[in-house]
TORDRENMAR-637617 format. One line per 4 residues: number of its first residue (from 0); for each residue x, y, z of C-alpha. Coordinates in steps of 0.25 Angstrom, whole numbers, plus 5000, padded with zeros to 4 digits. Example, Ala and Ser with C-alpha at 12.3 -4.5 7.8 and 13.67 -1.06 7.14 Angstrom:
<pts>
0> 5049,4982,5031  5055,4996,5029;
</pts>
This chain:
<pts>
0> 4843,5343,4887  4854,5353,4885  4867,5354,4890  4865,5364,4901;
4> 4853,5354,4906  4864,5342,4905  4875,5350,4912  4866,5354,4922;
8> 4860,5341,4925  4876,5336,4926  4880,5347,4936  4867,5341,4945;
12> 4872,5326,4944  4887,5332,4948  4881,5339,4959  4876,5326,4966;
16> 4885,5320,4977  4885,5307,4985  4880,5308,4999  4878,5300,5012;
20> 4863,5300,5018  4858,5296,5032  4848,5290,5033  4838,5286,5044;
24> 4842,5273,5051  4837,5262,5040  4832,5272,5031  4842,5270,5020;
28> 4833,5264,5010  4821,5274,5012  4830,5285,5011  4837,5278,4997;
32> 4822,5276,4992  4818,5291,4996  4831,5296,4991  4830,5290,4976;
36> 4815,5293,4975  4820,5308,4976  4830,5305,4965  4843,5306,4973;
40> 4852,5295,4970  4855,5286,4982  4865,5275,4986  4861,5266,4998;
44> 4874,5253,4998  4868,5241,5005  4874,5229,5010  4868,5214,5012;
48> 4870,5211,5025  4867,5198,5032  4860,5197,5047  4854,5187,5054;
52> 4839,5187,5055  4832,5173,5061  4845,5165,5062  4847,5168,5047;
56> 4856,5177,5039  4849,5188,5032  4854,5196,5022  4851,5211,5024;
60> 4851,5222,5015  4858,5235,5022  4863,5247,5018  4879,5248,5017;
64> 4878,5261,5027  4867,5261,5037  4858,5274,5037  4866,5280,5024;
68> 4863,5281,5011  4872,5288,4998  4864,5299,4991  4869,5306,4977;
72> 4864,5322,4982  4865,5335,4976  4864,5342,4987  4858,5356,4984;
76> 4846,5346,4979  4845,5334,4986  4848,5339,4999  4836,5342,5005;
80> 4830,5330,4998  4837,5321,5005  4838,5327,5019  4823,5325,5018;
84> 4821,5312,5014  4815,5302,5022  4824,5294,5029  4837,5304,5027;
88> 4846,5307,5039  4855,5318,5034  4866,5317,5021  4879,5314,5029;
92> 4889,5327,5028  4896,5337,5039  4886,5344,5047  4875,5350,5037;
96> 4885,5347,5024  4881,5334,5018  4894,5329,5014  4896,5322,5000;
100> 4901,5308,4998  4912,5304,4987  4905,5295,4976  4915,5286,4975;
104> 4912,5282,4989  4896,5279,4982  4902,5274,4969  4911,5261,4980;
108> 4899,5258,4988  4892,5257,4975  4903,5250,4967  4903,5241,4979;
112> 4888,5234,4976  4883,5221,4972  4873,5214,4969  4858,5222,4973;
116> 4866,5232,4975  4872,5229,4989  4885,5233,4993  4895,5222,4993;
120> 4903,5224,5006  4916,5217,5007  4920,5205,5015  4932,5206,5022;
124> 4934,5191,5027  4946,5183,5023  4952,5169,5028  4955,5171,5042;
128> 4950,5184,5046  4944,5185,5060  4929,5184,5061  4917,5186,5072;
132> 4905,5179,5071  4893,5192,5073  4882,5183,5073  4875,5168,5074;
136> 4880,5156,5085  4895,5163,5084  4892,5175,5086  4903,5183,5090;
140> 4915,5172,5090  4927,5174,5080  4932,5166,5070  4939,5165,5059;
144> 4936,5168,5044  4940,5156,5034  4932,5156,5022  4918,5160,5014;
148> 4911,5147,5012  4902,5150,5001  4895,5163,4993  4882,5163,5005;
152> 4890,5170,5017  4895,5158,5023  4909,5159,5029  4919,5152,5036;
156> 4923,5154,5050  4934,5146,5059  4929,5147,5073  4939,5146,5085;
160> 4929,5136,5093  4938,5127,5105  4951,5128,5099  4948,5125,5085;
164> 4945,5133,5073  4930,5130,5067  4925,5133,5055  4911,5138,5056;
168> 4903,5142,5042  4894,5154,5045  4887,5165,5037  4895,5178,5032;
172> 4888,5185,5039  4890,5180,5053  4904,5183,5054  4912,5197,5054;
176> 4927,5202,5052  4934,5204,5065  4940,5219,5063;
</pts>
């Protein structure tokens, strides 16, 4: 290879910018799948989540941003590529101008991933913060945060019940921050 060939191949990985694709509700992995199969770089953050399925907790696999996907595009090639694709709502810009997203934005969601590469999204409860119960026999009742109780999810809520504070253990999940 020459040096004309390796600068030229330089100027066509410096052409490629971030951008954020819609997809078809639910179509997020499909589009990731089509997308790489086409040689397109492509970042889908996912979360695990937990919802209640038969009376149980159920972790979930989701992704971070429902129905969007990032895609690394050089837009005089790719473009018409990726419109077409299976799946594929439109690449997010102003009007008919897709509008390029900062890779650092990219490099934080990605520094941000753990294990199985899920994202690991911060949780914001400390001693005393106020708390609503979003599912299971409390459903929808306030209480206060006290403490984790051990590395499985499980928390500590003091609930007012008849004058008293009680303390009730119940699964992470099963509790949200009060804005």
């Amino acid at each position: 290879m020459n040096q004309t060939d390796q600068i030229n191949q330089k100027d066509e990985a410096d052409l490629r910018q971030w951008f954020v694709v819609q997809t078809k509700p639910g179509n997020e992995r499909r589009v990731e799948t089509h997308l790489s199969n086409q040689e397109i770089d492509v970042f889908l953050p996912l979360y695990e989540a937990f919802q209640y399925s038969n009376g149980k907790m159920v972790p979930r696999v989701k992704p971070l941003f429902p129905n969007y996907l990032f895609a690394k595009l050089d837009m005089d090639i790719h473009y018409y590529k990726v419109k077409w694709t299976r799946g594929v709502s439109k690449i997010l810009g102003s009007g008919d101008e897709p509008i390029p997203v900062s890779g650092k934005v990219v490099e934080a969601i990605k520094h941000r991933t753990g294990e199985n590469n899920l994202v690991v999204l911060e949780d914001q409860l400390e001693k005393g913060t106020l708390v609503q119960f979003t599912s299971g026999p409390f459903k929808g009742l306030m209480g206060v945060f006290d403490k984790r109780m051990s590395g499985q999810g499980r928390v500590r809520v003091l609930l007012s019940l008849i004058g008293t504070d009680v303390p009730i253990q119940t699964s992470r999940w099963m509790v949200k921050k009060v804005a």
